[in-house]
PDB file of N, CA, C and O in Angstrom:
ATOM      1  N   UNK A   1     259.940  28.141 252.169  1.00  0.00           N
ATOM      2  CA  UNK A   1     259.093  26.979 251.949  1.00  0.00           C
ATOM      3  C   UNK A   1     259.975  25.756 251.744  1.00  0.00           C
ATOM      4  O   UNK A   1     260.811  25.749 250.840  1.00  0.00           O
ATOM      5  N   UNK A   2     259.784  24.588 252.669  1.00  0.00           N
ATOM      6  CA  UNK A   2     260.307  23.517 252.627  1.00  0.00           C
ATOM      7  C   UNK A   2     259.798  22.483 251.650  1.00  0.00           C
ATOM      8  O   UNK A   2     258.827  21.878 252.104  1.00  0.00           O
ATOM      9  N   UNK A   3     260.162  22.112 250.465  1.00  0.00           N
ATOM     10  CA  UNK A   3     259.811  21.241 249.000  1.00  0.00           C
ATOM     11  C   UNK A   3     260.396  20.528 249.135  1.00  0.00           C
ATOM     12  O   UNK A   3     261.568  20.710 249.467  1.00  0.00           O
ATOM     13  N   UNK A   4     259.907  19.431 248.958  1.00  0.00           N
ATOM     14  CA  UNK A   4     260.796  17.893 249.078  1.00  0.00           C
ATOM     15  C   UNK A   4     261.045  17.224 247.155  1.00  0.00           C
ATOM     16  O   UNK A   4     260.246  17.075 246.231  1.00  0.00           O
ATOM     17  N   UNK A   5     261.939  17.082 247.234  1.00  0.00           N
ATOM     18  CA  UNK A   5     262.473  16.500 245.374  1.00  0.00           C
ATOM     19  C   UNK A   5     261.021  15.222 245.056  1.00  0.00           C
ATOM     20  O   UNK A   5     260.860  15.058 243.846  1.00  0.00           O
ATOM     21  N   UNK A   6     260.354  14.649 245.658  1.00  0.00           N
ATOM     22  CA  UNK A   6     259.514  13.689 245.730  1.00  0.00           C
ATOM     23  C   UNK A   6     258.067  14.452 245.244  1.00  0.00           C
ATOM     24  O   UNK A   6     257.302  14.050 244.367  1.00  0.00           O
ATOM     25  N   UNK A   7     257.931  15.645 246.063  1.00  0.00           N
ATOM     26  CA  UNK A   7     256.986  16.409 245.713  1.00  0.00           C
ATOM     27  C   UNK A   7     256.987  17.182 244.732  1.00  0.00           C
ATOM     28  O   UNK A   7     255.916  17.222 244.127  1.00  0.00           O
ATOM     29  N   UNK A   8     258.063  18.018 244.227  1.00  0.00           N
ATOM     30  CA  UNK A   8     258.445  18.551 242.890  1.00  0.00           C
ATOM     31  C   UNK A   8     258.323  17.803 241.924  1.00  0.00           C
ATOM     32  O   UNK A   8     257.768  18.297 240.943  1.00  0.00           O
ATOM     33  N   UNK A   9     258.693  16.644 241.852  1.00  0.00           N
ATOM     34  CA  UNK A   9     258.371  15.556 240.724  1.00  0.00           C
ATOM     35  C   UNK A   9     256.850  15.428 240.113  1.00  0.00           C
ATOM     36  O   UNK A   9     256.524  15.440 238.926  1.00  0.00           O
ATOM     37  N   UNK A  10     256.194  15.328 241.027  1.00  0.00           N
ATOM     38  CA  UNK A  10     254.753  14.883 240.973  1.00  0.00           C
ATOM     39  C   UNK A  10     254.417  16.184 239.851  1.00  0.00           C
ATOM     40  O   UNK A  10     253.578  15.892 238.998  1.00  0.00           O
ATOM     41  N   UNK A  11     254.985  17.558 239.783  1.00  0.00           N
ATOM     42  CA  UNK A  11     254.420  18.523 239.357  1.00  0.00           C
ATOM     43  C   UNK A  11     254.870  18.573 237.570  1.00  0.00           C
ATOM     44  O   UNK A  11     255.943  18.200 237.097  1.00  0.00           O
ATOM     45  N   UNK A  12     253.874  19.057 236.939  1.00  0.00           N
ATOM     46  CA  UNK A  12     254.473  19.396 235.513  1.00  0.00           C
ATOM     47  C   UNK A  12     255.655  19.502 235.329  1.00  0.00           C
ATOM     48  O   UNK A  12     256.101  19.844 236.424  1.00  0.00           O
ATOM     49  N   UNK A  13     256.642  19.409 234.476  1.00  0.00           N
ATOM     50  CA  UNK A  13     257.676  19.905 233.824  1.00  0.00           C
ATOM     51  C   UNK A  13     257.952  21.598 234.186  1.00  0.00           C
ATOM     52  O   UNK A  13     258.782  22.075 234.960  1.00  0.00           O
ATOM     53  N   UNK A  14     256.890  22.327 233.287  1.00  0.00           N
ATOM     54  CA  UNK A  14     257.090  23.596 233.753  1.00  0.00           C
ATOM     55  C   UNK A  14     256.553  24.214 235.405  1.00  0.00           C
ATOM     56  O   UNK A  14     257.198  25.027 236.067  1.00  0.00           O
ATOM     57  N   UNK A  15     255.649  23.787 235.689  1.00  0.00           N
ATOM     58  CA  UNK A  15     255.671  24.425 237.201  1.00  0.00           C
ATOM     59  C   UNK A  15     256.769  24.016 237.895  1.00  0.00           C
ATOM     60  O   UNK A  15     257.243  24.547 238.899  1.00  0.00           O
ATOM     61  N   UNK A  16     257.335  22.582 237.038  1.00  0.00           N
ATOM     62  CA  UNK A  16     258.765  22.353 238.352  1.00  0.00           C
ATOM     63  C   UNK A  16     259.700  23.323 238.378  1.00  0.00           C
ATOM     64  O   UNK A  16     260.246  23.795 239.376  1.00  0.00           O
ATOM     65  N   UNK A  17     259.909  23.678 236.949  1.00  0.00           N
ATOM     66  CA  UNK A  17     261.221  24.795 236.316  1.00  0.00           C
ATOM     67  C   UNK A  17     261.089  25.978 237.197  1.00  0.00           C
ATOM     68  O   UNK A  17     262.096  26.384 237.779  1.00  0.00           O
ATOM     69  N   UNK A  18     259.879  26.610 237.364  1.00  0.00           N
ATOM     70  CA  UNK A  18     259.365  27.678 237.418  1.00  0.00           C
ATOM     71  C   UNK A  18     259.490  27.854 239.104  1.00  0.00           C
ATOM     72  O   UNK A  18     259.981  28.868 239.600  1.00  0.00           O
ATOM     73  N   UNK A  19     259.004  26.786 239.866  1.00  0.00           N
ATOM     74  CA  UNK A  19     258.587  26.570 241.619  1.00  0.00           C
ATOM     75  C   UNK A  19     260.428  26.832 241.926  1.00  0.00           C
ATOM     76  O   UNK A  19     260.855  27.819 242.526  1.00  0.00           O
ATOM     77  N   UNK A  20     261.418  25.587 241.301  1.00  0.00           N
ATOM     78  CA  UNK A  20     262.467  25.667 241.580  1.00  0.00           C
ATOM     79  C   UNK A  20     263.482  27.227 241.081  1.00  0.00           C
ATOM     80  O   UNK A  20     264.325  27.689 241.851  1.00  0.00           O
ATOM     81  N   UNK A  21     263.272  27.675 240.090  1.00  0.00           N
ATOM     82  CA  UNK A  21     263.511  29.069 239.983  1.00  0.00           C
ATOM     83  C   UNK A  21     263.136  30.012 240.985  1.00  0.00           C
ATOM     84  O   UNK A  21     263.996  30.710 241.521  1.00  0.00           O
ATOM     85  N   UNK A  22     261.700  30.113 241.344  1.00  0.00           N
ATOM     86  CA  UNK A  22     261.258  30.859 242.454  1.00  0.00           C
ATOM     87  C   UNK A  22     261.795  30.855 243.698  1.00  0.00           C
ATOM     88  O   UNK A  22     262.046  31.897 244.304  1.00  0.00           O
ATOM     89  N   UNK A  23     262.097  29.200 244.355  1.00  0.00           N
ATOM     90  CA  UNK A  23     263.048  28.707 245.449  1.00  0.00           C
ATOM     91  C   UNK A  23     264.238  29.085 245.836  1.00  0.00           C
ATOM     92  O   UNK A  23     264.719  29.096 246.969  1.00  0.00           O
ATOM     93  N   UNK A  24     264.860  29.515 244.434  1.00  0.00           N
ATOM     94  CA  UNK A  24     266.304  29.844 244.154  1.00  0.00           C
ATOM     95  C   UNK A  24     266.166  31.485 244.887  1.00  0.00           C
ATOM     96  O   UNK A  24     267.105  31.875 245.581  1.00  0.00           O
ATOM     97  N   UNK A  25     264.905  32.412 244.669  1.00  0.00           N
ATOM     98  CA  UNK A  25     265.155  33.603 244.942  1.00  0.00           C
ATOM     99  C   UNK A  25     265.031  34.506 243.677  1.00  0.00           C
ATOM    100  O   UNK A  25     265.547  35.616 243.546  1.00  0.00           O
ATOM    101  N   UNK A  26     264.240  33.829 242.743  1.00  0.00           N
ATOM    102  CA  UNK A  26     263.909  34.467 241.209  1.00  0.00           C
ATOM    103  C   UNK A  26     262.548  34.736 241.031  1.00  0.00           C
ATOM    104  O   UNK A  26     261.575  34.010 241.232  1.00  0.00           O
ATOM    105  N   UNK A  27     262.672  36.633 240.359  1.00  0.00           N
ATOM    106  CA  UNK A  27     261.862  37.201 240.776  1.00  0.00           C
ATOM    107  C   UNK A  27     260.870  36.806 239.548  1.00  0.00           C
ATOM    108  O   UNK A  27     261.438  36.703 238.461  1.00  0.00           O
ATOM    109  N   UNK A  28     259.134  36.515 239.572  1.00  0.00           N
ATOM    110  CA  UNK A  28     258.311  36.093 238.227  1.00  0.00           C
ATOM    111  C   UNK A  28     259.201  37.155 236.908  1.00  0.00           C
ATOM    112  O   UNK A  28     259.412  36.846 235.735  1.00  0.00           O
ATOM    113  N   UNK A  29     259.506  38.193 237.491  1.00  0.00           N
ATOM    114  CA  UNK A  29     259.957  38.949 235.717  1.00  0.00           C
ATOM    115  C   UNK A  29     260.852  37.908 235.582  1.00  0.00           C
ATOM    116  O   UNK A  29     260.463  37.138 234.704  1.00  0.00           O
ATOM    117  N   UNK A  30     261.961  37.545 236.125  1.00  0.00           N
ATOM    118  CA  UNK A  30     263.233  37.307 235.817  1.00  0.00           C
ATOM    119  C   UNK A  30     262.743  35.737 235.097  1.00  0.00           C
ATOM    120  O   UNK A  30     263.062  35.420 233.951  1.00  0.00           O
ATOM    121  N   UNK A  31     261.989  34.938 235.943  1.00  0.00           N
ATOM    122  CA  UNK A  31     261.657  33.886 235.033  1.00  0.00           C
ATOM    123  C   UNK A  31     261.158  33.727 233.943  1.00  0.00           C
ATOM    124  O   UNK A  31     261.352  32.816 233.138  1.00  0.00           O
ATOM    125  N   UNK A  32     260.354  34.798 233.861  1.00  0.00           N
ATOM    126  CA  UNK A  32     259.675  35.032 232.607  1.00  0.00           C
ATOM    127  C   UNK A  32     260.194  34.839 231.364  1.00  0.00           C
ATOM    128  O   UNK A  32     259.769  34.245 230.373  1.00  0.00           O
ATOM    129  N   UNK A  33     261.619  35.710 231.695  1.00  0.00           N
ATOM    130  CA  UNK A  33     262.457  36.073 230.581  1.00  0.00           C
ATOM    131  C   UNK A  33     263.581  35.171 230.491  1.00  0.00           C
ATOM    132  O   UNK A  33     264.250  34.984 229.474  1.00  0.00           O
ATOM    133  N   UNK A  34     263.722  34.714 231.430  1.00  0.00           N
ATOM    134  CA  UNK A  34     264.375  33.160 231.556  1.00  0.00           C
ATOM    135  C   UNK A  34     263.911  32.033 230.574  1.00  0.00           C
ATOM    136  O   UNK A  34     264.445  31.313 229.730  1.00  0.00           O
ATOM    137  N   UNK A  35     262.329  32.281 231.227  1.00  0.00           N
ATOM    138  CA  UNK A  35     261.773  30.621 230.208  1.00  0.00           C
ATOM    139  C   UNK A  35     261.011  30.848 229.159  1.00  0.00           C
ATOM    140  O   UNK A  35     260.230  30.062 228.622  1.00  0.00           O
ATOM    141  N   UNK A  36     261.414  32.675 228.687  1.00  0.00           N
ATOM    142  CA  UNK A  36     260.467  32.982 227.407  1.00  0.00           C
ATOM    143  C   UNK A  36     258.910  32.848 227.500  1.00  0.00           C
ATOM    144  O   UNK A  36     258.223  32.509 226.536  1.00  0.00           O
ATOM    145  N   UNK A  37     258.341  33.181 228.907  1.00  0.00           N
ATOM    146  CA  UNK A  37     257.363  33.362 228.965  1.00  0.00           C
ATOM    147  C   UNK A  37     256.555  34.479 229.526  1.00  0.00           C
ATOM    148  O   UNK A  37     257.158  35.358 230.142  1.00  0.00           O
ATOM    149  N   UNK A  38     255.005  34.567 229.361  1.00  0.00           N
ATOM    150  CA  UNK A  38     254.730  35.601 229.793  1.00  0.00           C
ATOM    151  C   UNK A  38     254.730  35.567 231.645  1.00  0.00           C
ATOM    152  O   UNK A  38     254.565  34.627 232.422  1.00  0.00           O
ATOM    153  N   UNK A  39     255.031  37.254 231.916  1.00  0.00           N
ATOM    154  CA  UNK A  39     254.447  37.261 233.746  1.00  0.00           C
ATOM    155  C   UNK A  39     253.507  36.544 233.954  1.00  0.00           C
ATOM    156  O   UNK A  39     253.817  35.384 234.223  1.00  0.00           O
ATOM    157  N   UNK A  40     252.430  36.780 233.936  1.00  0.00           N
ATOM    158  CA  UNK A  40     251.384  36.459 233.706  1.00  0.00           C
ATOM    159  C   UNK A  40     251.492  34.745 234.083  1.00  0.00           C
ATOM    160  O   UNK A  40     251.287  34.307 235.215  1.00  0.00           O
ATOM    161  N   UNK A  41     251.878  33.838 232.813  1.00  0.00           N
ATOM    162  CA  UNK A  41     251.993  32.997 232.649  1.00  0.00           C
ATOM    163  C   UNK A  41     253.067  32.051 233.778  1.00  0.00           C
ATOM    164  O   UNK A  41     252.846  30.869 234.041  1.00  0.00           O
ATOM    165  N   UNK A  42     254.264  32.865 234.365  1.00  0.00           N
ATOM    166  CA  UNK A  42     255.050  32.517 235.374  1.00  0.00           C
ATOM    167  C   UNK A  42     254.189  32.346 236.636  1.00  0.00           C
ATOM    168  O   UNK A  42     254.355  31.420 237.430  1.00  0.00           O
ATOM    169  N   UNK A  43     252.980  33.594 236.801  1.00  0.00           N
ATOM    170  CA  UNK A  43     251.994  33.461 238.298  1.00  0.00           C
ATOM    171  C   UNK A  43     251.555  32.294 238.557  1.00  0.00           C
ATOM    172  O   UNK A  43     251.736  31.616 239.568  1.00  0.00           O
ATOM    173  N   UNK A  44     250.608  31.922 237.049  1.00  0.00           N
ATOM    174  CA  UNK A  44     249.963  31.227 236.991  1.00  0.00           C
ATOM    175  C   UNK A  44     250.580  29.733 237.424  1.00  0.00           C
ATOM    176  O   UNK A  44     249.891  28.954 238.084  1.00  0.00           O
ATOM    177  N   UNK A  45     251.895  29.411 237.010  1.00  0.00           N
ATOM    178  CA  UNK A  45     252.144  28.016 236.818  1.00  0.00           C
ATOM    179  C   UNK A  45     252.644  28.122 238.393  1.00  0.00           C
ATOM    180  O   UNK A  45     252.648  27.094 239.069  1.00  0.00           O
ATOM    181  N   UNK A  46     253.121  29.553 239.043  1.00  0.00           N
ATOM    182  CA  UNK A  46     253.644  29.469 240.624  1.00  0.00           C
ATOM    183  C   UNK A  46     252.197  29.235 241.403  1.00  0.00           C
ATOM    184  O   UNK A  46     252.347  28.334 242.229  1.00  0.00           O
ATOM    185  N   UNK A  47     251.128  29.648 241.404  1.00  0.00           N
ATOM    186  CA  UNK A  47     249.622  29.380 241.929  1.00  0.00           C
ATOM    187  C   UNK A  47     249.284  27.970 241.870  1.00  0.00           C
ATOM    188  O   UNK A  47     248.887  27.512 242.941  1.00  0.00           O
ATOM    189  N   UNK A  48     249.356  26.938 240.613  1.00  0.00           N
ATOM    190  CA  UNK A  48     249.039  25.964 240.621  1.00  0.00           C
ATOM    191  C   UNK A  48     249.805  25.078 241.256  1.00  0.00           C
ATOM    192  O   UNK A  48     249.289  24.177 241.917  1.00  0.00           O
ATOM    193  N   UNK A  49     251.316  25.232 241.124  1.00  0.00           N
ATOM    194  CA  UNK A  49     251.845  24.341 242.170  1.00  0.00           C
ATOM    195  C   UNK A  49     252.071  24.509 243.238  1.00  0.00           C
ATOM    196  O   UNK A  49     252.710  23.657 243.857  1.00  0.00           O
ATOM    197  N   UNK A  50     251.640  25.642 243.835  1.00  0.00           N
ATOM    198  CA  UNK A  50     251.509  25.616 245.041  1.00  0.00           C
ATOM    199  C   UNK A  50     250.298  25.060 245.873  1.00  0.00           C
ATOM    200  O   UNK A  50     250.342  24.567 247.000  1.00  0.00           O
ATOM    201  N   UNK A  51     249.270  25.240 245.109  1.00  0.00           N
ATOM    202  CA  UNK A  51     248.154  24.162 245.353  1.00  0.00           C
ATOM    203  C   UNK A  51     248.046  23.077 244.836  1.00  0.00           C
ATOM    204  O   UNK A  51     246.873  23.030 244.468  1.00  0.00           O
ATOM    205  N   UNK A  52     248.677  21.894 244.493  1.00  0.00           N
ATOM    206  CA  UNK A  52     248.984  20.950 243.983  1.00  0.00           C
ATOM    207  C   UNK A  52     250.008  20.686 245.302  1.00  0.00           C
ATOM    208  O   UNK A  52     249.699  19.760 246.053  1.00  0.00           O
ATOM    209  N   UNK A  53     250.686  21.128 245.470  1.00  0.00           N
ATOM    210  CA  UNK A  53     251.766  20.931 246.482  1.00  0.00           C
ATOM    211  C   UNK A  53     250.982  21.028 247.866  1.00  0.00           C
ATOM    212  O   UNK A  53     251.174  20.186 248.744  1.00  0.00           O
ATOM    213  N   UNK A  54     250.494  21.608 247.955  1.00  0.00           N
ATOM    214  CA  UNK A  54     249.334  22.313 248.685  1.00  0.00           C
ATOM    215  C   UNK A  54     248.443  21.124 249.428  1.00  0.00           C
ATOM    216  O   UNK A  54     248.647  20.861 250.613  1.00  0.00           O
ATOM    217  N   UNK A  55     247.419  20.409 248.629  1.00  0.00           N
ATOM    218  CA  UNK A  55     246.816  19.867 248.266  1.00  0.00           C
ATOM    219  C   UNK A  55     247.557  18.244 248.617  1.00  0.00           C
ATOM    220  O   UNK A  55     247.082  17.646 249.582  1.00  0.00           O
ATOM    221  N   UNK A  56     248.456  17.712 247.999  1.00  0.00           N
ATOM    222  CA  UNK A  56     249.215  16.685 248.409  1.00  0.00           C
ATOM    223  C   UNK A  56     250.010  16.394 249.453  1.00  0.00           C
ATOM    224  O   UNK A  56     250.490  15.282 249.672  1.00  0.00           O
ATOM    225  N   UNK A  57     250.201  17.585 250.256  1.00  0.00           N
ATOM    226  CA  UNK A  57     250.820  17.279 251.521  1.00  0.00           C
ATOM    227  C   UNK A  57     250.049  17.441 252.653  1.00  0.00           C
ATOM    228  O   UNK A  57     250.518  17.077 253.731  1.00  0.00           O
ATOM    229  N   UNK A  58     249.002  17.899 252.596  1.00  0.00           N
ATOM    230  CA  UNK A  58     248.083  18.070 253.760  1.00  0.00           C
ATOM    231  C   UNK A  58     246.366  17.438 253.858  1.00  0.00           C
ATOM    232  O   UNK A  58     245.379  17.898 253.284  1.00  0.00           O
ATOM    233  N   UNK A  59     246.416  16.704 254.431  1.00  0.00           N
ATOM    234  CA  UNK A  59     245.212  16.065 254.967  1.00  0.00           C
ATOM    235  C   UNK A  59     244.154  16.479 254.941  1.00  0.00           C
ATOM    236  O   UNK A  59     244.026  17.555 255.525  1.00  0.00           O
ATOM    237  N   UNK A  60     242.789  15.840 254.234  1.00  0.00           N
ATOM    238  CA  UNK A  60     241.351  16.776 254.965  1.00  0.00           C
ATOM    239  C   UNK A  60     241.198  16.600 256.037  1.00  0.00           C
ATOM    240  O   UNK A  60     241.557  15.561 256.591  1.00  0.00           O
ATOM    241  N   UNK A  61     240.722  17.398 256.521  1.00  0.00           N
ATOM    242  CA  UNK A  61     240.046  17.260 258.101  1.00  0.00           C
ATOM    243  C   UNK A  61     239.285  16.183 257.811  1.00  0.00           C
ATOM    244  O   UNK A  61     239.073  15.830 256.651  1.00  0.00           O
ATOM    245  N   UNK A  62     238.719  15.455 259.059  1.00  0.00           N
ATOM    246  CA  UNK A  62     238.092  14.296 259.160  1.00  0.00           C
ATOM    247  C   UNK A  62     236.702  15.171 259.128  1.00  0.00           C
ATOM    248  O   UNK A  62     236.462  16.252 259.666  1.00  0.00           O
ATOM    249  N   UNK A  63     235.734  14.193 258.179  1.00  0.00           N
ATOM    250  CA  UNK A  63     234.267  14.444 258.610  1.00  0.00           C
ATOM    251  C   UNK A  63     233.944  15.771 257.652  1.00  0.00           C
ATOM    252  O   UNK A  63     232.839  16.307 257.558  1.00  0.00           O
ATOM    253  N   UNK A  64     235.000  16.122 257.056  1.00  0.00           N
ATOM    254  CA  UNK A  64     234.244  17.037 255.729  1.00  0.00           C
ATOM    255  C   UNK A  64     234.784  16.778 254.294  1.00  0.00           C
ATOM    256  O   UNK A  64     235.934  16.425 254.031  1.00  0.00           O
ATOM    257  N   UNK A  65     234.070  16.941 253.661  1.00  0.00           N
ATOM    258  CA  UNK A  65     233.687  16.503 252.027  1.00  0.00           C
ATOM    259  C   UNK A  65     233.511  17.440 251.248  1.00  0.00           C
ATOM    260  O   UNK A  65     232.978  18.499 251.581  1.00  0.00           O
ATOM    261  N   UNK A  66     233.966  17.159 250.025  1.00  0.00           N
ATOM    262  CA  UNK A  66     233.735  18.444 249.274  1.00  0.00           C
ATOM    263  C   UNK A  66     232.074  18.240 248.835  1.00  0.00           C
ATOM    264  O   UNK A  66     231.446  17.235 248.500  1.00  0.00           O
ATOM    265  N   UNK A  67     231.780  19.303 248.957  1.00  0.00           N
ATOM    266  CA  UNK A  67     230.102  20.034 248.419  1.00  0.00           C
ATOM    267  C   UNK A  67     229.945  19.469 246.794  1.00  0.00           C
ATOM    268  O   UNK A  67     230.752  19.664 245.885  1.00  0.00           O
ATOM    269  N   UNK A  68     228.994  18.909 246.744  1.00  0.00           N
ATOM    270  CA  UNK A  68     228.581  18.790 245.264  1.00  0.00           C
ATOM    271  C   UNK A  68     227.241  19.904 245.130  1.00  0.00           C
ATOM    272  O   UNK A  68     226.271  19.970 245.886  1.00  0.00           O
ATOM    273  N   UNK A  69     227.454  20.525 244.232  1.00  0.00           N
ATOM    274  CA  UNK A  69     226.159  21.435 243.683  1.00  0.00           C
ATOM    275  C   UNK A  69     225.076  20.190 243.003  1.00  0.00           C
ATOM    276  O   UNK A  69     225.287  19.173 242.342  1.00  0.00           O
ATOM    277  N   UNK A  70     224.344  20.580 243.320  1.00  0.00           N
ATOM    278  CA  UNK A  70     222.984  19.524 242.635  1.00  0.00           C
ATOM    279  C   UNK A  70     222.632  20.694 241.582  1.00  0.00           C
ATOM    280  O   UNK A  70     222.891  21.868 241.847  1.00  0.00           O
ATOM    281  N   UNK A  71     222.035  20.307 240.391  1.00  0.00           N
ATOM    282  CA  UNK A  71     221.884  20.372 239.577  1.00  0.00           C
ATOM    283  C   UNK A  71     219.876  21.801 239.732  1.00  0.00           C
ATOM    284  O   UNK A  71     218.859  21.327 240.239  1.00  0.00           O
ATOM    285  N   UNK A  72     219.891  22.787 239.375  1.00  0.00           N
ATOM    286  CA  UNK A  72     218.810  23.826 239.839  1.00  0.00           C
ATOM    287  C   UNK A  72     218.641  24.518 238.672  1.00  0.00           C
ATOM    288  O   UNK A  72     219.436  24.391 237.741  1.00  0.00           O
ATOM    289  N   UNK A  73     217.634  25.278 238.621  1.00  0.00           N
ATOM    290  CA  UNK A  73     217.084  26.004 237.546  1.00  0.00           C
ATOM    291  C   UNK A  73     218.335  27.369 237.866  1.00  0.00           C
ATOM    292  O   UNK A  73     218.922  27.599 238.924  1.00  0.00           O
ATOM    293  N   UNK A  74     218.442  28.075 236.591  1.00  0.00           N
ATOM    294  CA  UNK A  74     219.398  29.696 236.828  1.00  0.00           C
ATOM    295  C   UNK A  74     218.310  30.490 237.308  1.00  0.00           C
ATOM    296  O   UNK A  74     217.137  30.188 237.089  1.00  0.00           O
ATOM    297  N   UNK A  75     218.713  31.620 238.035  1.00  0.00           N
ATOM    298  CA  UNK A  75     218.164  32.394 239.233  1.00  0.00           C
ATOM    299  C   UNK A  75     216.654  33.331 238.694  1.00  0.00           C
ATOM    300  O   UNK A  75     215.865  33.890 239.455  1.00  0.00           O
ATOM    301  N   UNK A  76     216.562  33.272 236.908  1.00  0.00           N
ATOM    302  CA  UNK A  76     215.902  33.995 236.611  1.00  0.00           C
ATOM    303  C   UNK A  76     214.665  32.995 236.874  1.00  0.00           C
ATOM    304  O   UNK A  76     213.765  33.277 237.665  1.00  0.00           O
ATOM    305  N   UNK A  77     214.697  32.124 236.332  1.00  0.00           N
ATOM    306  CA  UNK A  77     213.840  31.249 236.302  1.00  0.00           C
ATOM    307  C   UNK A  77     213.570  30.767 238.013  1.00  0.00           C
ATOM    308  O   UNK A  77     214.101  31.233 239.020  1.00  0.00           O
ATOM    309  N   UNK A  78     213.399  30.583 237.992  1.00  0.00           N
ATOM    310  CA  UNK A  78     213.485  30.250 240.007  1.00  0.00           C
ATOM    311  C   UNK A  78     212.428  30.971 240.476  1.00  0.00           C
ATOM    312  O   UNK A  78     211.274  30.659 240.768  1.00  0.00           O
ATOM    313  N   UNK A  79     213.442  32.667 240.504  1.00  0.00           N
ATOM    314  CA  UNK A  79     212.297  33.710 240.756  1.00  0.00           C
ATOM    315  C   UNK A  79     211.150  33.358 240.469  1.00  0.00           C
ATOM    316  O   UNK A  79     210.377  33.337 241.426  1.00  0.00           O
ATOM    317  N   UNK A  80     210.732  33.061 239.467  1.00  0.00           N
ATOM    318  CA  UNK A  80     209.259  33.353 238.637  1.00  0.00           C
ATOM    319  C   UNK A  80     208.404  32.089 239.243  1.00  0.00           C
ATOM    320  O   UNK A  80     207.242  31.846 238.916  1.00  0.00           O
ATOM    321  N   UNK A  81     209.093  31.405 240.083  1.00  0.00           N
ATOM    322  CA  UNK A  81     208.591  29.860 240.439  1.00  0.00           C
ATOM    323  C   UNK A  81     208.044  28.982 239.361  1.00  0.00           C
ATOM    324  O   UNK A  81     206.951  28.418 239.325  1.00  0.00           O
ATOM    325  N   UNK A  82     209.425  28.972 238.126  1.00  0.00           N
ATOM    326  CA  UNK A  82     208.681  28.024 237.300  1.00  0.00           C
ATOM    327  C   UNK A  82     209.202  26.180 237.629  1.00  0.00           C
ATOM    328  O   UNK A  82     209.881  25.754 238.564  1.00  0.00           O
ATOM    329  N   UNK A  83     208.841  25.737 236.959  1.00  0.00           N
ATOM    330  CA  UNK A  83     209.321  24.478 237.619  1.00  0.00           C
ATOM    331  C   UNK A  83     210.498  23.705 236.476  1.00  0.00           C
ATOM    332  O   UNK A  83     210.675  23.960 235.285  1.00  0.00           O
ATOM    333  N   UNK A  84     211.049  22.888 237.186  1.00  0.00           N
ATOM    334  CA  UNK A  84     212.368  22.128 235.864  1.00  0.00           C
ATOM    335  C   UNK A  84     211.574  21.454 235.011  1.00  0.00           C
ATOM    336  O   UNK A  84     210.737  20.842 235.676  1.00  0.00           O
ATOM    337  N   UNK A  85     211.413  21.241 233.661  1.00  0.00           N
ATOM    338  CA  UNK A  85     210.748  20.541 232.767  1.00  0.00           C
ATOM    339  C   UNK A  85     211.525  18.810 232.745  1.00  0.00           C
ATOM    340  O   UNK A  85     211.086  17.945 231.986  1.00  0.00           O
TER     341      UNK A  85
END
């Protein structure tokens, strides 16, 4: 994966530590225990900047939008055809 120092910046403190550790060829245990944190916690911060990174380097397609949910009764209520008060 090609990361530009411009784009790493933009990211937290720790997802930077963590993305650039990973870059290096470091395995989530090894960071873990590197930055005193949990596995777990190493995935997580490698997931977010990769969509953050993700996300900032690539374009929407033209002509689509993200979906807003409108606001609906929960499914129990629905069923029964009651109406929104």
């Amino acid at each position: 994966m090609d990361v530009s120092a411009a784009a790493l910046n933009q990211l937290p403190q720790r997802q930077r530590q963590v993305v650039r550790m990973h870059l290096a060829g470091a395995q989530p245990a090894e960071i873990a225990i590197e930055l005193s944190m949990a596995k777990a916690t190493v995935r997580v911060h490698l997931h977010r900047a990769m969509k953050t990174l993700q996300t900032n380097t690539t374009p929407a397609p033209p002509g689509r939008r993200r979906s807003r949910r409108t606001p609906s009764l929960c499914g129990r209520h629905a069923q029964r055809g009651e109406t929104k008060r």
